[in-house]
C-alpha positions in Angstrom: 93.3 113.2 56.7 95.9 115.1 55.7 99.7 115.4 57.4 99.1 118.9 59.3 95.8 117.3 60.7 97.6 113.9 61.5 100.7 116.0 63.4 98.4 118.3 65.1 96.5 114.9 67.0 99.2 112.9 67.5 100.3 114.4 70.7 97.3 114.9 72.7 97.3 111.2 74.1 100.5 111.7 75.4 100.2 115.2 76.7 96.8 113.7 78.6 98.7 111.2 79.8 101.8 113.5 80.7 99.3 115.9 82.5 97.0 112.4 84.2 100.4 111.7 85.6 101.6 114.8 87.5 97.8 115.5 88.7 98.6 111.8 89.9 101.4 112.7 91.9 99.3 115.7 93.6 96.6 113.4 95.0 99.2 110.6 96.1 100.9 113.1 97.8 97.8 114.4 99.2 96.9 110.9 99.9 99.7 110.1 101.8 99.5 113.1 104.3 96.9 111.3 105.6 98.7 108.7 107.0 102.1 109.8 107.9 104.7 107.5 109.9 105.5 111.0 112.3 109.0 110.9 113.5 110.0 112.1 117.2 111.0 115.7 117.2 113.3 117.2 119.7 112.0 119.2 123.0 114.0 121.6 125.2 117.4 120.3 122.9 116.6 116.4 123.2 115.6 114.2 120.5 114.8 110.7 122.3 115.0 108.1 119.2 115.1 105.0 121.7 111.4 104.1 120.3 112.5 104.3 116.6 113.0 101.2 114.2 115.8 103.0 111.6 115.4 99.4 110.3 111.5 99.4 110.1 110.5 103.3 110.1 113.8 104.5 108.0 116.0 108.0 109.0 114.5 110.5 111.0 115.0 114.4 110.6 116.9 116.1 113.9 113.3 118.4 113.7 112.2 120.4 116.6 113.2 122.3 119.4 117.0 123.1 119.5 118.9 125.1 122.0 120.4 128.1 120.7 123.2 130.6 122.6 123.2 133.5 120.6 126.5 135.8 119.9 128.4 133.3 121.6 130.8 130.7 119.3 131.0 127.6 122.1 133.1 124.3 122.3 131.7 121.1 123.4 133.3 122.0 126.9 131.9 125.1 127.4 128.8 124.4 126.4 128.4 121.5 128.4 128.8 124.0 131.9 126.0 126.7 130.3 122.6 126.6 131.5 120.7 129.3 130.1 119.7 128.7 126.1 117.4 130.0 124.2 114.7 127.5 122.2 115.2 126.9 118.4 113.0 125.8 116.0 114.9 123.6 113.6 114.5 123.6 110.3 114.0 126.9 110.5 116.6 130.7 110.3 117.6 132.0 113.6 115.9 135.5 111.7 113.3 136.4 114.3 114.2 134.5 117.6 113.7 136.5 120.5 117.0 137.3 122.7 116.6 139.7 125.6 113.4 140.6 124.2 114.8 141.9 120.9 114.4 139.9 117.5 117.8 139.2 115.6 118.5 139.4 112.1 120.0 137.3 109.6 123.6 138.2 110.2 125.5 137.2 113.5 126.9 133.7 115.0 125.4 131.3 117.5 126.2 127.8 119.1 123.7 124.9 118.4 123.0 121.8 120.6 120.9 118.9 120.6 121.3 115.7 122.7 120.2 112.5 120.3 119.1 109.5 122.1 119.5 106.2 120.5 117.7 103.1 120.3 120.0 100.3 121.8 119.6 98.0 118.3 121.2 99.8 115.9 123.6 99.2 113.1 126.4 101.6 111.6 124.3 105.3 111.4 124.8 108.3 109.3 124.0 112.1 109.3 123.6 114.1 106.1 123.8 117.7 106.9 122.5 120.5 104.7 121.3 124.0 104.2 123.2 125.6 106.9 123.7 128.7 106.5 126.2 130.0 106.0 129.9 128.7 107.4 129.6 125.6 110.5 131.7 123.7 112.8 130.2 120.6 114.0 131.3 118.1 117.0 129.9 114.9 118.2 130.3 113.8 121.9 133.2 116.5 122.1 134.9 115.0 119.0 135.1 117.6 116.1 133.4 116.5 112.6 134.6 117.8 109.2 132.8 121.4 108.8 132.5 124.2 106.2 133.6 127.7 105.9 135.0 130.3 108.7 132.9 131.1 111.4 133.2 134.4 113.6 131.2 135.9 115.7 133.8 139.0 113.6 131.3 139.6 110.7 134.0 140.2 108.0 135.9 137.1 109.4 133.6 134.7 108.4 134.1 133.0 105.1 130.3 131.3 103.7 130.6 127.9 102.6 127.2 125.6 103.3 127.8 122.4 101.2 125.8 119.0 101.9 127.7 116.6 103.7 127.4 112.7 105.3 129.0 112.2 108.6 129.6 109.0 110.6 127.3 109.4 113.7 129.2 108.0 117.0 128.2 104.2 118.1 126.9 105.5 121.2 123.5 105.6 123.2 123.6 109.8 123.5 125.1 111.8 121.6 125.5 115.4 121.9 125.7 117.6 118.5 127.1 121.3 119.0 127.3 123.7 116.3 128.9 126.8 115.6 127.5 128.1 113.0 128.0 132.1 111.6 125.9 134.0 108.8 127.2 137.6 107.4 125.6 137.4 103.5 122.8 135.1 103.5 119.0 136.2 103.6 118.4 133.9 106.4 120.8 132.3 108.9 120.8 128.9 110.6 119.7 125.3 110.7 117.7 125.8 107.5 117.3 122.2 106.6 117.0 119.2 107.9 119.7 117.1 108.7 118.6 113.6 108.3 119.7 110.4 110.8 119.3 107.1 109.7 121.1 103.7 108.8 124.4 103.8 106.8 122.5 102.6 103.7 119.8 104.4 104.0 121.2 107.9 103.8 123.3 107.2 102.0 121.2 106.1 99.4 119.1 108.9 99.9 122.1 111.5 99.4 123.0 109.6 96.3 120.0 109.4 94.6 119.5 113.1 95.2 122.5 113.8 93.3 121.5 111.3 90.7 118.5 112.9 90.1 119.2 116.3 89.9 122.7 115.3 87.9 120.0 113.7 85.5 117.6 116.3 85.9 120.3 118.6 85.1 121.9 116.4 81.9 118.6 116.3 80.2 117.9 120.1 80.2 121.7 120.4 79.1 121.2 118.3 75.9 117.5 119.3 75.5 119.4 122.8 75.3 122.1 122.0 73.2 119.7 120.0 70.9 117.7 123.1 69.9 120.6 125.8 69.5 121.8 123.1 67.2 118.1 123.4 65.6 118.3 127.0 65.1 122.0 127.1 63.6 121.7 124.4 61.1 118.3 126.1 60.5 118.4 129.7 61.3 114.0 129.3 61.6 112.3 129.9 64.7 113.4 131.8 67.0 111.5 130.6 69.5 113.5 127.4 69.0 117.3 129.6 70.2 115.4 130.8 73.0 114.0 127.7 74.3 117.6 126.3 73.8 119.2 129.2 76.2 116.4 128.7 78.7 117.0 125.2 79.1 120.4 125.7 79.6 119.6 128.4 82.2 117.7 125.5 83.8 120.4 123.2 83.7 123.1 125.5 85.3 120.2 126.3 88.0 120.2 122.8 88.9 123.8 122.5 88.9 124.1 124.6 91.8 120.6 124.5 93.8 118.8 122.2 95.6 119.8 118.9 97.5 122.0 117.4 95.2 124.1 120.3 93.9 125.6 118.3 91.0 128.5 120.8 90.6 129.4 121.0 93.9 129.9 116.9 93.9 132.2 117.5 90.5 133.7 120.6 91.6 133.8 120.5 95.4 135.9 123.4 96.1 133.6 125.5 94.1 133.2 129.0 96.1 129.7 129.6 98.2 130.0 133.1 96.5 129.9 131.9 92.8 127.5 129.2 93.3 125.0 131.6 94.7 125.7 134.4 92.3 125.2 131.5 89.4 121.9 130.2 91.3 120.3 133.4 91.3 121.9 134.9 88.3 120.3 132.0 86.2 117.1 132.3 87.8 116.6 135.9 86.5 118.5 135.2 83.0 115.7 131.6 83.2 112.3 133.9 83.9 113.0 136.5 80.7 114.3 133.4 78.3 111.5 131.7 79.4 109.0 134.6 78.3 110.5 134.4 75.1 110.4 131.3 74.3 106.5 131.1 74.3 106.1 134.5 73.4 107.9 133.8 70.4 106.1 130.5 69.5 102.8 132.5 69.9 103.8 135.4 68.5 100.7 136.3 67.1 99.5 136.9 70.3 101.9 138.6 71.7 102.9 141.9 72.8 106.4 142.3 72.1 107.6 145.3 73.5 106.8 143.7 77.0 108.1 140.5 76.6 111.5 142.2 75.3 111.1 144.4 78.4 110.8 141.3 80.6 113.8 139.8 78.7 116.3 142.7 79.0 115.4 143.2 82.9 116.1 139.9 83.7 119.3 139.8 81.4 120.5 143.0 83.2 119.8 141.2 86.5 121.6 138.3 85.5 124.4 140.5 84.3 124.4 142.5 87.5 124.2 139.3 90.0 126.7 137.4 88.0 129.9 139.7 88.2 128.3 141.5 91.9 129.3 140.2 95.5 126.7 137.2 96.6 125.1 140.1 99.0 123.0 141.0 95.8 121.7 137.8 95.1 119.9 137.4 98.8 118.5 141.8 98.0 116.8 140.6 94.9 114.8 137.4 96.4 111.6 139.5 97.2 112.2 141.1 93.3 113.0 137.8 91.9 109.6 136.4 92.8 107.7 138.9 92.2 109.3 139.3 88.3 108.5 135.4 88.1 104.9 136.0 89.3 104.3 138.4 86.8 106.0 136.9 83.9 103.9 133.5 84.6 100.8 135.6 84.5 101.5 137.4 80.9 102.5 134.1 79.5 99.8 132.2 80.9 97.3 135.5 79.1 99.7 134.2 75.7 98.9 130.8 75.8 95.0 131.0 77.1 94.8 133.8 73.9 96.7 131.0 71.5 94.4 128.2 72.8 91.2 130.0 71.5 92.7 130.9 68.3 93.9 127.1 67.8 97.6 127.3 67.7 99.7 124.7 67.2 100.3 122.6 70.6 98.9 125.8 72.5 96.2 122.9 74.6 98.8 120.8 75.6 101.2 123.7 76.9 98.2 125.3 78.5 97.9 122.0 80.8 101.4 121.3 81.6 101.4 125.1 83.2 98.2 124.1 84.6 100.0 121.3 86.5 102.8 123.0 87.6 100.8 126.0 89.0 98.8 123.1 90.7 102.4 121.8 92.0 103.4 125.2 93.2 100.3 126.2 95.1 100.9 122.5 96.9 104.3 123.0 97.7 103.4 126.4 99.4 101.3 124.9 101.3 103.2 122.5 102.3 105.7 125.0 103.4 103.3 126.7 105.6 102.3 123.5 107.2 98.9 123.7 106.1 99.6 120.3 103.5 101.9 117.8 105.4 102.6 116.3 102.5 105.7 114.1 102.6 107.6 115.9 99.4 108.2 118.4 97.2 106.4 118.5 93.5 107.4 122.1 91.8 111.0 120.7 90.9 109.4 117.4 88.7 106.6 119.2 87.7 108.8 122.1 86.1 110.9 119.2 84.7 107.2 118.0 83.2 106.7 121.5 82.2 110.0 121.8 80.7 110.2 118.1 78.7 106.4 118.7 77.3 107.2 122.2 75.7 110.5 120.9 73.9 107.7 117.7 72.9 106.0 120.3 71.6 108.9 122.7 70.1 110.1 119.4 68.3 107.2 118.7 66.5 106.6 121.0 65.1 109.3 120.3 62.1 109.8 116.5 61.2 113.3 116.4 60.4 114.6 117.1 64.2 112.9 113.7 65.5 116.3 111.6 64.5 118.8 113.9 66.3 116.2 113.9 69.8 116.1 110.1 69.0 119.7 109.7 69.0 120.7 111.9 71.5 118.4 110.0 73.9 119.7 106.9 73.5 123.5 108.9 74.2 122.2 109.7 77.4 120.7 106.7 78.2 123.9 104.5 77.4 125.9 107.1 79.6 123.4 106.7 82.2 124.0 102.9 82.0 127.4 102.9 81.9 127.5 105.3 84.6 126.1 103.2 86.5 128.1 100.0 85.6 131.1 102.2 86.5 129.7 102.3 90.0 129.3 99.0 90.0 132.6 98.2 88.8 134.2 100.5 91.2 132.0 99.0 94.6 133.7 95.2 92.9 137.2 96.7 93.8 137.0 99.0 96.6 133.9 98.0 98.8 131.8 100.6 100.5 132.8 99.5 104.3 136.4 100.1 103.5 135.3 103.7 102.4 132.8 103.7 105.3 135.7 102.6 108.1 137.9 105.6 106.2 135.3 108.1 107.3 134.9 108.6 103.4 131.6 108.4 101.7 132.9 108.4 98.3 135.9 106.6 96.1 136.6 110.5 94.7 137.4 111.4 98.5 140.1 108.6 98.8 143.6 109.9 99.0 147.7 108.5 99.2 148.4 107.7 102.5 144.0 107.9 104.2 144.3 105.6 107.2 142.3 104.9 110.0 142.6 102.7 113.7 140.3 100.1 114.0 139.6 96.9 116.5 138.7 94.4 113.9 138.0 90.3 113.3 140.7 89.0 110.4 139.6 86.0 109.0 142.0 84.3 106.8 140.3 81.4 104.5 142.4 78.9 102.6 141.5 76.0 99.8 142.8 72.7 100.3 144.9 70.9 97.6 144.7 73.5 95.4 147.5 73.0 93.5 146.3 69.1 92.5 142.8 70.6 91.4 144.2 73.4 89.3 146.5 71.0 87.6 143.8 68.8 86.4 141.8 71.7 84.8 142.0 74.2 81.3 143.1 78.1 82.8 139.4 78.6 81.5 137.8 75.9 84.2 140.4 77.0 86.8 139.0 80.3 86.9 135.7 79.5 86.2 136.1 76.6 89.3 137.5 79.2 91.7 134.7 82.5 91.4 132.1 79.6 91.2 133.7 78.3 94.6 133.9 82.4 95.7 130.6 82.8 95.0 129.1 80.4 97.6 131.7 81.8 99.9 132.0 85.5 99.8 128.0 86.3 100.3 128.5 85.0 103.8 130.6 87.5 104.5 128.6 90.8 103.6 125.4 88.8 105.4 127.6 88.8 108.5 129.0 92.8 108.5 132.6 91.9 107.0 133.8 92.4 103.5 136.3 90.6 101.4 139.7 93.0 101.9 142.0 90.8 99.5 142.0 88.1 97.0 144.8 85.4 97.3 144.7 83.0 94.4 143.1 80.3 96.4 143.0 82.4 99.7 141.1 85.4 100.6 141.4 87.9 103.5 138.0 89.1 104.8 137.6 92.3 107.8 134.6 92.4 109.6 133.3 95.2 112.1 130.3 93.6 113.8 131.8 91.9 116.4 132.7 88.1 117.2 129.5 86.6 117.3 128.8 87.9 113.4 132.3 86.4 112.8 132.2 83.6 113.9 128.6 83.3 112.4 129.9 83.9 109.1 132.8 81.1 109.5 130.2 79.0 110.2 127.7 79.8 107.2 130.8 79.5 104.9 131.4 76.0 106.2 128.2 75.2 105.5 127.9 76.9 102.2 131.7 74.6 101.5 129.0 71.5 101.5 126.6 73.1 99.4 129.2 73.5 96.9 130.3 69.9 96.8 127.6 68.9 96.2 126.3 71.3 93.5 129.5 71.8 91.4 130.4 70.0 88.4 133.9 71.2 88.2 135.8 68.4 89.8 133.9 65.3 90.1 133.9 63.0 92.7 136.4 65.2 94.9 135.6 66.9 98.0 136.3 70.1 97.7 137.5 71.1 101.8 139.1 74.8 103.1 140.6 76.2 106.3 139.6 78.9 108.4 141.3 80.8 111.2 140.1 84.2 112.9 142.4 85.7 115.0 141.2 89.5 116.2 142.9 93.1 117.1 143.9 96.3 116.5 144.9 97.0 112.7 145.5 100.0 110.4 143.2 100.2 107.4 144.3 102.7 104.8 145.7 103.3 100.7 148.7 102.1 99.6 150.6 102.5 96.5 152.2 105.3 94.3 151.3 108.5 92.6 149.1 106.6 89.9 148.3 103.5 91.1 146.2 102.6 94.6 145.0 100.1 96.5 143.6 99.4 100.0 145.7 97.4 102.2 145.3 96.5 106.1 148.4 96.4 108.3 148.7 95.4 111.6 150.0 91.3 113.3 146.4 90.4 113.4 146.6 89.6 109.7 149.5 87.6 110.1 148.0 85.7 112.9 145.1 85.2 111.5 147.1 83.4 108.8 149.0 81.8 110.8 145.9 80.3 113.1 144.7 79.3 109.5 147.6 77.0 108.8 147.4 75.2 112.0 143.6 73.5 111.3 146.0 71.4 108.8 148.0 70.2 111.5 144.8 69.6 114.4 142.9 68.4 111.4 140.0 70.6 112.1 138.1 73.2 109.7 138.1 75.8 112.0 139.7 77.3 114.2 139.9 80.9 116.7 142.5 82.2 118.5 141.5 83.7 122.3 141.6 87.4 121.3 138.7 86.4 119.3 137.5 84.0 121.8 137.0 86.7 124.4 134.8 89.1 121.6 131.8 86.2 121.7 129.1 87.7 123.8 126.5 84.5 123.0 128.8 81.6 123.9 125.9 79.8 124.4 125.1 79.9 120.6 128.1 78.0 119.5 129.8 74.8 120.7 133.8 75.8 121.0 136.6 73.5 122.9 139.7 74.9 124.2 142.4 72.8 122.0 145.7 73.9 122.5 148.2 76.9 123.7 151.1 77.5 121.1 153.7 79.5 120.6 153.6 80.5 116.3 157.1 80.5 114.8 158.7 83.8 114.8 156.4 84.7 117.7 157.4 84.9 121.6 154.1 85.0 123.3 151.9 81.5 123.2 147.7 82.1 122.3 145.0 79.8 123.3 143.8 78.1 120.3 139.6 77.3 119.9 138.3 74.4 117.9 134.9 75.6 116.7 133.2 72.3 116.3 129.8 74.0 114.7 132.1 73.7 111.5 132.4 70.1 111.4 130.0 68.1 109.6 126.7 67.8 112.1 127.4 63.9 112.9 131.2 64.9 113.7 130.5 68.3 116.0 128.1 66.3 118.2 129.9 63.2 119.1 132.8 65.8 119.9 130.7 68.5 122.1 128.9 65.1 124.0 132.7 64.0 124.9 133.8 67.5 125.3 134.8 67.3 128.9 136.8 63.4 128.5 138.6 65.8 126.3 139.6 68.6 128.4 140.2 66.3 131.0 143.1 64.7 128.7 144.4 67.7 128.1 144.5 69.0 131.8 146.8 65.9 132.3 148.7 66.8 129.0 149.8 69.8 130.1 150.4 69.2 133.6 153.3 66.7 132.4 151.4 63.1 133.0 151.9 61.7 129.9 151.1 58.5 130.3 148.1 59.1 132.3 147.2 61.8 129.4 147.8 59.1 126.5 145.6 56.7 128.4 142.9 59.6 128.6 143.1 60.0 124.8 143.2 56.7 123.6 139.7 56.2 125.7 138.3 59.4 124.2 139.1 58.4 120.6 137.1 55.1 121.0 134.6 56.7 121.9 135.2 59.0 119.0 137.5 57.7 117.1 137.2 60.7 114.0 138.3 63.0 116.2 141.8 64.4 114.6 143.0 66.5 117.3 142.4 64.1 119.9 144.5 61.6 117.6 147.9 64.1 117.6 147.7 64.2 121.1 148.5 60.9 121.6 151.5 61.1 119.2 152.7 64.1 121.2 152.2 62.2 124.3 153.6 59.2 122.8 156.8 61.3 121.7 157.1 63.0 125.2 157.1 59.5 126.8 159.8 58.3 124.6 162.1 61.5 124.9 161.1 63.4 128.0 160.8 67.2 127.7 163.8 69.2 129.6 161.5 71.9 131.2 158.1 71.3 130.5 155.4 74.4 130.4 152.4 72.6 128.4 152.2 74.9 125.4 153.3 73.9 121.7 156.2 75.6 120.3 156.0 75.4 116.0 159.1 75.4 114.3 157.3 75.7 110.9 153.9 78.1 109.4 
């Protein structure tokens, strides 16, 4: 067999396979129409989601029946005291909906309003907005949301700008979304899209890995481009190969701007609504006539030239046109745009059906990746006509396909260019990965829920000086003789001993809705949003994980490795702190300090753990946990005294039952404690501790009684006054 025979049969079990895969993806997406999980959709402007799992079923679109005021730009106020609306399909343009009898057009402004019922189990939520068109502002519950653009019911005030967005949705059983929402240059105006409600996590990782993809997506047509004008100039062969080249690239800045992701947007977000649609639709004409060329080119021989220049230089002058014209000409030339496409598909498809039966070079396998994209195309338009419910879109991957399967085809067909594709591959694939470590490393230093309690979705968002109010748990963890176990070890085993002992501890602390906020040598400072009961659950799992570690780590043997943990809760202020070139997120407000401070009192009580009232009060399932009232105390530097809690389901299990059993004997004592009674109080203690004689707090008592009996208090008001942290 000789080489030409060899290279022409090589590809045709990949291209089968290739084409096996996207005709695949057609019948699981058929496939799965069958059995769709349909989400609630909104009637007369209310969306009740109190049946939906977000856990279980995922996010839910705000679909359905909207209520829509016309001409009229309302606030939350007055919006709330109007009865008559009109319906509103959403997703869907406003173009068409009947007011006073009359249709409207694409250009005007209009309030917005749905009422969103939620499920009463639910965690943090999230709403990614989209495709509005064409300038927005956007409330919650009366409280006004970050928005886009200038809206006017004034046509020349309004100023387009419809980028995607994440919001935090209110903790609340209803919420009610108004929208203003103005349109002067788009073709259609309106809720296009939808706007998608779900968990934090979940739409989030949806929105991300949109932008991933098409930021891939849109990197691989970039250097599939560049690859083959790099072809052509070191070559100067193949003409075919230069147009290919500018098509992809076409492709890529397409991508850049279109679709859900809108990679440019994310690297450039200030990036005008008028440029990015002039460069949307500019490069969709400039795409259509390089793409003509490219195959007309490679098939020459069955070409017709002068119409696939002709189809070349229209598009070009479109391009040309659209690119330095206002972005009204873009949204004239959609009806022309798709008609020009339709056409130029049809000649080229009469190009390669005419190569195949001559037996051209790769003609068979470009023939059936065209094949599958038409396939793809007819499916997504009937999807969008509701005649497929299929549950996504397959034109954008099957282009891809289409797109990846003629530069296969391109580059086989001369040897030598195998080594640069090869290489540049494996470029993109170690920027991929190390894009992605980059992530990683950045989520290690600034954790998502600090961002997420910053109302910012991204680290790029963060700014000198972001702050935000919360009502928060501090819990403030410290290592016992730290100092003695370091001393015995290399640097190397100290750090290795310390993130081994982290390791146990800090992944009951994301379990439990808290993150770690600051390192401390052998300390660490960790916030949590989810309320006492996940707090105080965490404590407790990190006690627990304490005894795993002991007995699983090698580090120090035969030494018990034992911490302290206090919680104290309030208001603090989370925000960036630091200079023009150096950040870092800090948390200020006395809670911390408190919270330390409880800390350092389990070494005087002797106890593991310990609360202070403010957190105390935040348990909804007492129940759950077994917590005695141990002390009131007044912290040095502090005026007002707090009601310490001894939370005994930190103790070993032996230890926390013989103390809840004798719980009341205990309280008892200290009722006589602090009523002055000394003696009678000592006595009390001293019969508790035989009973349980471990019990360390118990055991100061009777010192403290023992000291008040020898030197009598001058004014006694039962609480503990420290003179030291």
């Amino acid at each position: 067999m000789t080489g030409a025979a060899s290279i022409r049969r090589r590809p045709w079990p990949l291209l089968g396979l290739v084409f096996a895969c996207l005709f695949a993806v057609f019948l699981v997406g058929c496939r799965s129409s069958l059995i769709p999980i349909e989400p609630p959709r909104a009637i007369d402007g209310v969306l009740d989601l109190r049946g939906w799992d977000f856990d279980a079923d995922g996010p839910v679109p705000l679909a359905g029946q909207w209520q829509l005021a016309w001409g009229e730009l309302l606030e939350p106020e007055t919006a709330g005291a109007r009865e008559a609306w009109t319906p509103y399909a959403v997703p869907g343009a406003w173009n068409g909906v009947e007011i006073d009898g009359a249709p409207v057009g694409e250009a005007g402004a209009a309030t917005a309003r749905l009422r969103v019922l939620l499920p009463p189990e639910r965690g943090a939520m999230l709403l990614r907005t989209r495709g509005t068109s064409t300038a927005h502002r956007l409330w919650f519950n009366g409280r006004e949301q970050r928005g886009a653009g200038t809206v006017s019911t004034e046509l020349e005030a309004i100023e387009p700008a419809s980028p995607n967005a994440l919001h935090a949705f209110p903790d609340a059983d209803s919420v009610e979304i108004v929208v203003q929402i103005a349109n002067r240059d788009h073709r259609q105006g309106g809720l296009r899209r939808d706007w998608l409600l779900g968990n934090y996590a979940d739409v989030s990782r949806h929105h991300t890995g949109w932008v991933l993809y098409e930021t891939l997506t849109m990197t691989t047509m970039f250097v599939v481009g560049c690859a083959f004008l790099l072809f052509y100039a070191t070559r100067r062969r193949g003409v075919f190969r230069m147009y290919f080249g500018l098509f992809a690239l076409a492709c890529a800045l397409r991508t850049s701007v279109a679709g859900d992701g809108m990679p440019l947007t994310v690297i450039w977000p200030g990036l005008p609504w008028a440029a990015r649609i002039s460069l949307e639709y500019a490069t969709s004409w400039a795409a259509v006539g390089l793409g003509v060329l490219t195959v007309t080119r490679l098939y020459h021989q069955e070409d017709y030239p002068p119409l696939s220049y002709g189809l070349l230089g229209l598009g070009g002058l479109a391009a040309l046109a659209l690119g330095l014209g206002p972005a009204r000409w873009s949204m004239v030339t959609v009806t022309p745009l798709q008609a020009f496409a339709a056409f130029a598909i049809v000649w080229v498809l009469i190009v390669v059906v005419r190569a195949v039966l001559a037996r051209r070079f790769g003609s068979r396998g470009l023939l059936a990746a065209m094949l599958a994209f038409l396939l793809a195309l007819v499916h997504d338009i009937a999807r969008a006509r509701g005649l497929l419910p299929t549950p996504f879109e397959l034109t954008q991957p099957a282009f891809v396909g289409v797109v990846l399967i003629e530069a296969a085809q391109l580059a086989r067909s001369f040897a030598q260019s195998y080594t640069v594709i090869e290489q540049l591959s494996k470029d993109l694939t170690v920027t991929n990965r190390d894009l992605e470590a980059t992530n990683k490393a950045v989520e290690r230093f600034v954790p998502y829920e600090f961002l997420h309690l910053l109302d910012r979705t991204s680290i790029r968002d963060v700014d000198r000086g972001d702050n935000a109010g919360q009502v928060m748990d501090v819990l403030f963890c410290d290592l016992r003789s730290f100092t003695t176990i370091i001393e015995s070890l290399e640097p190397e085993q100290a750090f290795a001993f310390i993130n081994d002992y982290l390791s146990y501890m800090e992944p009951q602390i994301r379990k439990h809705k808290g993150f770690v906020n600051s390192y401390l040598g052998d300390a660490y400072l960790a916030l949590y949003y989810g309320g006492g009961d996940e707090t105080l659950r965490s404590a407790i799992a990190m006690m627990r994980s304490l005894e795993q570690f002991n007995a699983e780590q090698g580090h120090v043997p035969n030494m018990e490795i034992r911490a302290g943990i206090g919680v104290h809760s309030g208001s603090l202020m989370l925000g960036t702190i630091g200079g023009l070139d150096r950040l870092d997120s800090g948390v200020i407000g006395d809670p911390v300090n408190t919270a330390s401070r409880v800390e350092g009192m389990t070494k005087m009580y002797g106890t593991p753990l310990l609360i202070s009232e403010a957190t105390y009060r935040r348990i909804e399932s007492l129940d759950e946990f077994r917590i005695r009232e141990l002390d009131r105390v007044v912290a040095k530097g502090k005026t007002e005294a707090i009601r310490l809690y001894e939370v005994l389901d930190g103790l070993p299990e032996v230890q926390a039952e013989r103390r809840w059993a004798t719980r009341e004997a205990f309280a008892a004592a200290l009722a006589l404690y602090r009523e002055g009674r000394f003696e009678d109080a000592l006595a009390a203690f001293r019969r508790h501790l035989d009973e349980v004689p471990e019990d360390a707090p118990a055991r100061l008592y009777t010192e403290r009684c023992q000291g008040h009996i020898d030197s009598p208090p001058v004014a006694w008001t039962g609480v503990t006054i420290l003179t030291r942290k």
